[in-house]
Structures are given as structure tokens and as C-alpha cells.
C-alpha positions as semicolon CSV with decimal commas, in nm:
position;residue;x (nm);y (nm);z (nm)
1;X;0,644;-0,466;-1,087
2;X;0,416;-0,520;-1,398
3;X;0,205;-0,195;-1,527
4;X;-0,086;-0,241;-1,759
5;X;-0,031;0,071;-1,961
6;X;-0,381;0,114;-1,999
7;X;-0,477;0,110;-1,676
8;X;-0,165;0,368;-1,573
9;X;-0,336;0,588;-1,881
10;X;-0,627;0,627;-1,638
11;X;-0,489;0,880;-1,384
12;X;-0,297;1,090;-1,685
13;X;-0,461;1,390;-1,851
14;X;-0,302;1,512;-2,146
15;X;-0,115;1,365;-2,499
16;X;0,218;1,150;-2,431
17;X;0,453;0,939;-2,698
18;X;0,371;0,604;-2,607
19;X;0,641;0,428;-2,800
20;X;0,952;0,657;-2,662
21;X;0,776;0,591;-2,266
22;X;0,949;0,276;-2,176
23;X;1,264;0,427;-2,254
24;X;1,176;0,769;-2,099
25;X;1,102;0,595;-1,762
26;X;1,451;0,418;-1,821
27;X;1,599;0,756;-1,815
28;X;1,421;0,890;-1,514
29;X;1,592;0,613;-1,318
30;X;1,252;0,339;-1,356
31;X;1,410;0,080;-1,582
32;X;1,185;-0,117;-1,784
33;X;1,252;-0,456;-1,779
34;X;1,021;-0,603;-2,043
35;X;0,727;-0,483;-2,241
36;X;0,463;-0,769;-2,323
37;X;0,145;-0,755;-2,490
38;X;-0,152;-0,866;-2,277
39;X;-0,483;-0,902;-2,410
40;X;-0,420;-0,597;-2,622
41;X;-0,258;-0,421;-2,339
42;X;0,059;-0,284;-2,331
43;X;0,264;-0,446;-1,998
44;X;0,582;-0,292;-1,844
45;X;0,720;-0,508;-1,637
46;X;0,928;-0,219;-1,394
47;X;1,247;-0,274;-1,213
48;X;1,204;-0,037;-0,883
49;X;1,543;0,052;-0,682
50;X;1,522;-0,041;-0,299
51;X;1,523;0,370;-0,250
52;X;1,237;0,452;-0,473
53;X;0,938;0,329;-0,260
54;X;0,715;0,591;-0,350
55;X;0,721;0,455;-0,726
56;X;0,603;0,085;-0,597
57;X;0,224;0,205;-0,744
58;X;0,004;0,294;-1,048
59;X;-0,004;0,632;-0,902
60;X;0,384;0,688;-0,829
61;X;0,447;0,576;-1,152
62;X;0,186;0,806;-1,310
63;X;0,310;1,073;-1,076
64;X;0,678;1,042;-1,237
65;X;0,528;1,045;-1,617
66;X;0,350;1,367;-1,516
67;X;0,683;1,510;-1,486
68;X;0,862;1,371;-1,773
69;X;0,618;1,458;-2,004
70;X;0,391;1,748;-1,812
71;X;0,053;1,641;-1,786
72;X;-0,195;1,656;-1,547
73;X;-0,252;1,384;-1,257
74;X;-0,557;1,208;-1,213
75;X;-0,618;1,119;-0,842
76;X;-0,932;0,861;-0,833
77;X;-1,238;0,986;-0,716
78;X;-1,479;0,877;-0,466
79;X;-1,637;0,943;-0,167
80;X;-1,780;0,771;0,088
81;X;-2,153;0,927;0,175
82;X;-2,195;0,796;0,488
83;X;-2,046;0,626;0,753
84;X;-2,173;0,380;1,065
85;X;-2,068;0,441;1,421
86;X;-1,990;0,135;1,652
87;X;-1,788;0,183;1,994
88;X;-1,760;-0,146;2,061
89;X;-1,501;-0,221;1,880
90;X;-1,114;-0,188;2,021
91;X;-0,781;-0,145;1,826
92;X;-0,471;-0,121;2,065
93;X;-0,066;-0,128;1,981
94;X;0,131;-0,266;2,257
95;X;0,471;-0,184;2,050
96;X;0,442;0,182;1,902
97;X;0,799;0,159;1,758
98;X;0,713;-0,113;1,575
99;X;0,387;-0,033;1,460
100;X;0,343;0,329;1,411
101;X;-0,042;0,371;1,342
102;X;-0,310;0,137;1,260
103;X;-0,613;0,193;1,087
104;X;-0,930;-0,001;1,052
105;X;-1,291;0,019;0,913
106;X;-1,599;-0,224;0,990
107;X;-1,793;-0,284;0,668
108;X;-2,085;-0,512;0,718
109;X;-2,324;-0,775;0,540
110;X;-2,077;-0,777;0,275
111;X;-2,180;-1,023;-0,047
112;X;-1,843;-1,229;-0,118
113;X;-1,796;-1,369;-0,460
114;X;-1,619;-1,364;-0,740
115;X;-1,473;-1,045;-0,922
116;X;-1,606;-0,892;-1,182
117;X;-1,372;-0,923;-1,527
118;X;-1,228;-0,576;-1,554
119;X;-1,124;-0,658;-1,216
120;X;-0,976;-1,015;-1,248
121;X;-0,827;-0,880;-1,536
122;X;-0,653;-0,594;-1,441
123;X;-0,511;-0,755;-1,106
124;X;-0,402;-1,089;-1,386
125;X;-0,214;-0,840;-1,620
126;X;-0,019;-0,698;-1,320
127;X;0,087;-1,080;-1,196
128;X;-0,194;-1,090;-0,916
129;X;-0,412;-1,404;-0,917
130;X;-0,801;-1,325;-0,847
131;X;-0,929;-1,444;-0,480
132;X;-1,293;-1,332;-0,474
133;X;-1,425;-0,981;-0,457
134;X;-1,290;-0,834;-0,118
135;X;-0,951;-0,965;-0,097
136;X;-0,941;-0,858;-0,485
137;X;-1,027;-0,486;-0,407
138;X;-0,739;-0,485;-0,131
139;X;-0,494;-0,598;-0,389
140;X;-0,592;-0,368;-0,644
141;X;-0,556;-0,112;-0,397
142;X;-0,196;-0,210;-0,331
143;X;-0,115;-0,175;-0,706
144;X;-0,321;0,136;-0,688
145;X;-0,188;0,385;-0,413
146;X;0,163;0,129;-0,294
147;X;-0,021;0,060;0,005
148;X;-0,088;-0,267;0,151
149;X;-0,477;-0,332;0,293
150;X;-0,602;-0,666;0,475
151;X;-0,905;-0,796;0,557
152;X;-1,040;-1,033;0,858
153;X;-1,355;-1,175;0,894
154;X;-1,485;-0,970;1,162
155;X;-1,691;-1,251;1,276
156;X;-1,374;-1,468;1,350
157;X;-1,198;-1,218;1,575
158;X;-1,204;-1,316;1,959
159;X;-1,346;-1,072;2,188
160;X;-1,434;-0,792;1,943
161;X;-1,099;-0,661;1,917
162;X;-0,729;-0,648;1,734
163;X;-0,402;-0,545;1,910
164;X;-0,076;-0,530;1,761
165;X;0,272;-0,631;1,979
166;X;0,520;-0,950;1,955
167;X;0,464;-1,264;2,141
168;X;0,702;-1,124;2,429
169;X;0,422;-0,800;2,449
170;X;0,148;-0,939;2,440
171;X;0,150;-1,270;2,632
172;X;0,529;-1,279;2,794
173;X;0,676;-1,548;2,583
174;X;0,962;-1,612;2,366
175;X;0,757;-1,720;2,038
176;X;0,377;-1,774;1,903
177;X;0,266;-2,031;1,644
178;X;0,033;-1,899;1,372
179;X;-0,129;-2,079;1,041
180;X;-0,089;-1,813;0,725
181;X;-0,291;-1,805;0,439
182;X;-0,081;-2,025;0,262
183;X;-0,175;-2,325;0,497
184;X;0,198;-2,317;0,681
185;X;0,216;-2,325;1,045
186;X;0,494;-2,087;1,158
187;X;0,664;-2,020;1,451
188;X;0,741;-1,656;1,535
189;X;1,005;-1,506;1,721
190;X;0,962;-1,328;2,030
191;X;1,041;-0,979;1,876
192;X;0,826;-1,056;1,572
193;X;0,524;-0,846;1,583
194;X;0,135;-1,009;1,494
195;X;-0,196;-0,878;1,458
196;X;-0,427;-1,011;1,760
197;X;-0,758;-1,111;1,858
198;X;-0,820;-1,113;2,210
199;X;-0,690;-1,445;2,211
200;X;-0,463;-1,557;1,950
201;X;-0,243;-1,399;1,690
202;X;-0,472;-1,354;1,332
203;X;-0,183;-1,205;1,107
204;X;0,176;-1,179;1,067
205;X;0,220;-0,806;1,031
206;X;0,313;-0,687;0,727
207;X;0,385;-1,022;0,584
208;X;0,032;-1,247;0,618
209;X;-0,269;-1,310;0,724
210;X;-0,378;-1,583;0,896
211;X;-0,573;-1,900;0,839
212;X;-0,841;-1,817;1,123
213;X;-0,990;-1,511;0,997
214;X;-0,956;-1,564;0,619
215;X;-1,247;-1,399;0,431
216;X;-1,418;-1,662;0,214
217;X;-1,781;-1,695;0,059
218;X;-1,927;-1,733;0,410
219;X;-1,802;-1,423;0,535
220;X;-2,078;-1,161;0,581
221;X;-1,893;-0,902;0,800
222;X;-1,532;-0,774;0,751
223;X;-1,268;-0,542;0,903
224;X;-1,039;-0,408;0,661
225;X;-0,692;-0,309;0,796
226;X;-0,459;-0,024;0,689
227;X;-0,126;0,036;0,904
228;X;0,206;0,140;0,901
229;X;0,467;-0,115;1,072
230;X;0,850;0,017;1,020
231;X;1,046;-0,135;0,775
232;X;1,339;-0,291;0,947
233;X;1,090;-0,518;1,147
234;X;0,897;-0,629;0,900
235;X;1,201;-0,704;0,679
236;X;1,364;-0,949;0,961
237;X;1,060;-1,112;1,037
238;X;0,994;-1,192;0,637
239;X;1,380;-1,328;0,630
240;X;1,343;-1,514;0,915
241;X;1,028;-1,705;0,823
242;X;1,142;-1,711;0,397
243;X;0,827;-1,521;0,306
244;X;0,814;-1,279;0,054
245;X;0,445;-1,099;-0,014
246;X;0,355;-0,816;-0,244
247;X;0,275;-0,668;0,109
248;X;0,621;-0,734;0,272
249;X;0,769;-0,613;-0,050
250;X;0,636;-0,234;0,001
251;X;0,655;-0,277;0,384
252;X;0,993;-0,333;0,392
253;X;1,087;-0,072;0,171
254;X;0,888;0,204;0,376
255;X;0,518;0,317;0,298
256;X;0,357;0,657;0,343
257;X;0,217;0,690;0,701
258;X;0,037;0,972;0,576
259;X;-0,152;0,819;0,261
260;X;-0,266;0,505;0,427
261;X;-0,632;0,652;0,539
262;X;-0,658;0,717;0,181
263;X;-0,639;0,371;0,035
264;X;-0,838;0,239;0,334
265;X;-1,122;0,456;0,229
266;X;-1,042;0,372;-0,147
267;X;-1,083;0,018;-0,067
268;X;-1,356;0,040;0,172
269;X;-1,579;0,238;-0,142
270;X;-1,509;-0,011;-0,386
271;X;-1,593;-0,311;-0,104
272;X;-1,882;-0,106;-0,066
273;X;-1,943;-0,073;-0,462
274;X;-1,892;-0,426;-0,508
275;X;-2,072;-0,580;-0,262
276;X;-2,348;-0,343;-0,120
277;X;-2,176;-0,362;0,248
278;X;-2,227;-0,097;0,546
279;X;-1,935;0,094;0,606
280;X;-1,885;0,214;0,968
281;X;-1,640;0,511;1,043
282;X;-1,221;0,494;1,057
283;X;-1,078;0,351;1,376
284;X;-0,770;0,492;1,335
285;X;-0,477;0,469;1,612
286;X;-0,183;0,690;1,551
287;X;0,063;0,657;1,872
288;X;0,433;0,713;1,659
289;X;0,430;1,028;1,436
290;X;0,706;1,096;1,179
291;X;0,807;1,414;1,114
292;X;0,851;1,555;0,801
293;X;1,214;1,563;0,691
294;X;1,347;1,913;0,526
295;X;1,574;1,848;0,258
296;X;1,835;2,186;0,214
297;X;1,972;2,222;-0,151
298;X;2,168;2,442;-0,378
299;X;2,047;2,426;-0,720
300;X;2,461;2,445;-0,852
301;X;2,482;2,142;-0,634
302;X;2,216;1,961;-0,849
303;X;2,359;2,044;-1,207
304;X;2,728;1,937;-1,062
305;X;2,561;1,623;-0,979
306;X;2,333;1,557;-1,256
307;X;2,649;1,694;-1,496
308;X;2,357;1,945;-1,714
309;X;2,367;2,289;-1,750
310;X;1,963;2,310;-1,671
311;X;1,837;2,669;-1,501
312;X;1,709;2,725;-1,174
313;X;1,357;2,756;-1,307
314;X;1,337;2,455;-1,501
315;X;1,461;2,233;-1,167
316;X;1,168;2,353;-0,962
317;X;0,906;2,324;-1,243
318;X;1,039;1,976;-1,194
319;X;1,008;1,966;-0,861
320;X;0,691;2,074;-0,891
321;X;0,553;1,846;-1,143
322;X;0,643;1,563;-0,854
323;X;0,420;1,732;-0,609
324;X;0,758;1,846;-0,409
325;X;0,667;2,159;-0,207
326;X;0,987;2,432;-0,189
327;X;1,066;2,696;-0,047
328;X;1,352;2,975;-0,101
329;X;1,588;3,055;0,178
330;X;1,853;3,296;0,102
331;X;2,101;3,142;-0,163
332;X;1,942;2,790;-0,071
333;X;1,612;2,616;-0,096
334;X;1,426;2,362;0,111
């Protein structure tokens, strides 16, 4: 995963030592690959471990500096001022335990064009090639919270509506055939789950978008798309068909349920910024909660493991710095 350095600077508050960082983040288990110099920019090209999802962003890597060298977060800011109502619109998931919730906003009379620089720019220093404005934002999202976003041409979806299930769900067959993005048409298995119109299948989950409902220059009216689909299903169905997408690549690994309203409002402010579209409130279907996991440790345990003397005090500072909430119980903490 390639960081701009000065775009990771952006969410940090506080004085660092640049030149010792690549190696620090080395030592905190984030290897650094490669550091290339980009337009003046500093480039760390990151090598992320299949069990550190939550580092697969701007803000999980600034997250883990915070701790190394204690400074202060920066979360972006923004706010959306007001939001349209339409009830018209339908989002249903015919396989909850494959997709767990699914989020999606309406923004409308949208302007698509081409980026801006700082935008082409920053998505070109992380490896991302520039679309046009909307599909831009949704990638510099990704790279911004870990999160994968899509967006549809509202205009393009059959009967008003998406729903989310395999072929064998939603119409009682053994596969569907869908054209991605890429111009291939693919045949999906029958436990393979899509995004659907009322008619056809408009996305493979997870993986890509489809052909149908691309948003080009003559799109005027999007939906923008934020989910959570589990990991094991999206990773067969990007096997089976040999795609790999920045997208699969996070989904597969596990995103954070919790977070993804967040980058669907990011995205939908700077869509909004960027194009002077109407944004209409959060459709947001949630059938497949996950319950927060309790973790029971003994801070001996940890300096056995870690093979330092370091003092109880010092490991939840730590802890803390990394936004983990604890709690003391007895001679043990959660």
C-alpha cells in the first residue's frame, strides 16, 4: 500500500523524526517496503500482514504513528448541513450472512468531470489512476478511512431499487452473467453474491461494479454505496473469477461494520463539495450485527511475549494511544 507522507502528515498534530519513521513503522510490525520520492513527496510503499486490516488506510496508519511517537490524531472534518428525504427508494438483502449491512445515499444533479489536481495527484502518488470526479472521491475515500465506497448511476437502476443475494436468492438459478467495469463478461456462481436492480445484477459485491450503471460524464444523479459483505465470501468469489480490486483487497481481509456510515458521509460531502449535488438522507440496512469481542489479558503475559521488561502503565498508555478502550478486572484487564 503506497502512503504519500504528506498527505498521512495531515491527520497528525504534533513534531515527529521523519527520517527514523520508515524504520519505526518497521518495528511496530508495518514494514516499509520502499521509500520513493514523488513530486517532492515522500512515498512509503507499506507491506500490511493479512491480520492487520485496520492499518489498510491513511488513518490506521496515522493512528499507529500516534502511538509510536505520541501525538495527537486528526480525524477529518466535515459535516453535512442538510439532508433530502425520498421514500421511494428501496434497499433489501436477501442473504444477511453474507451481507451484513448496506448503506446508501442519493446525491442528485451531480456535475461529473474531471478531478481537480490535488486530487488526481494524491490518488496518482498512492498507485490509483484518476476516473473523473465521483468515482475519484470514492477512491480517495478508500485510501482515506480503509473502506471501500461505489457509485451507480441512479438513473440506470431498474425499478428504483438495489437488493443484495446470489443468483440462487434472488432469481432461483445456479449462476448470473454480469459485464464489470473492466469490459469482461463474467459468469457467477450460484453462491456468489451481486448487487441488484430490480432486474439484473449491477455489481459484483465487493469485487466490481458493473458495466450498466457506470457513472460517466452523462451521469446527473448517483447512489453511492457503503456495505459490509463478510470476508470469506467475497474472497472465494474474487478467486474464482481471478479478480483482484483495491476493494476486494480490504473486503477480504475484514472492514469495520461500524465505520462504514462514516466514509459514506465523508464521500458523500466531498461529492457534494466537488460537484454542487443534493444529498438525500442515509438508507442504511443493518440486518447482521457483530458483537464486540472482549479480549482478557494479563499484562505479565504481554512482557513474556513481547520479551521487555515494560510496566503496567506504560502498556495501557499504549493501548490508549491506539484508541483501545480497557478496563481492570481483578488481577486481569479487558
Amino acid at each position: 500500500m503506497k502512503i504519500p507522507l504528506s498527505w498521512l502528515k495531515e491527520y497528525l498534530e504534533g513534531t515527529m523524526d521523519e527520517a527514523i519513521l520508515p524504520e519505526a513503522l518497521t518495528m511496530a510490525g508495518l514494514e516499509v517496503g520502499s521509500v520513493e520520492e514523488i513530486e517532492g513527496d515522500k512515498v512509503f510503499d507499506l507491506e500490511i500482514t493479512p491480520n492487520r486490516a485496520d492499518c489498510l488506510s491513511l488513518l490506521g496508519i496515522a493512528r499507529e504513528i500516534k502511538a509510536i511517537f505520541r501525538l495527537n490524531l486528526k480525524k477529518p472534518q466535515f459535516e453535512i448541513k442538510q439532508a433530502l428525504r425520498d421514500d421511494r427508494f428501496t434497499i433489501s438483502i436477501a442473504d444477511p450472512h453474507l451481507c451484513y449491512r448496506y448503506a446508501g445515499r442519493i446525491i442528485r444533479n451531480v456535475k461529473v468531470t474531471s478531478s481537480p489536481e490535488w486530487l488526481k495527484l494524491r490518488l496518482e502518488k498512492a498507485g490509483i489512476r484518476s476516473i473523473n470526479n465521483v468515482v475519484d472521491v470514492t477512491n480517495y475515500v478508500l485510501l482515506e478511512y480503509g473502506h471501500p465506497l461505489h457509485a451507480f448511476d441512479l438513473d440506470l437502476l431498474e425499478d428504483y431499487c438495489i437488493r443484495v443475494g446470489t443468483p440462487k436468492s434472488i432469481l432461483g438459478t445456479s449462476s448470473a452473467e454480469i459485464e464489470t467495469l473492466d469490459g469482461v463478461k463474467r459468469v457467477v456462481g450460484s453462491e456468489d453474491l451481486l448487487i441488484w436492480d430490480g432486474k439484473r445484477p449491477v455489481a459484483v459485491a465487493g469485487v466490481m461494479g458493473g458495466a450498466n450503471t457506470e457513472v460517466t460524464d452523462r451521469t446527473v444523479n448517483i447512489l453511492l454505496e457503503s456495505a459490509y459483505f463478510k470476508p470469506e465470501s467475497i474472497r472465494k468469489t474474487a478467486k474464482r473469477l481471478g479478480i483482484s480490486t483495491e476493494a476486494s483487497y480490504r473486503f477480504e481481509r475484514g472492514t469495520d461494520i461500524e465505520n462504514l456510515i462514516n466514509a459514506l458521509d465523508r464521500a458523500a460531502y466531498l461529492i457534494q463539495k466537488l460537484t454542487g449535488g443534493e444529498i438525500y438522507e442515509t438508507i442504511d440496512v443493518y440486518p447482521t450485527k457483530i458483537p464486540v469481542k472482549e479480549i482478557s489479558f494479563k499484562t505479565d503475559r504481554i512482557r513474556k511475549f513481547i520479551g521487555l521488561e515494560i510496566d503496567d502503565r506504560e502498556i495501557l498508555e499504549i493501548l490508549s494511544e491506539l484508541d483501545i478502550e480497557v478496563k481492570k478486572k481483578e488481577d486481569f484487564y479487558i
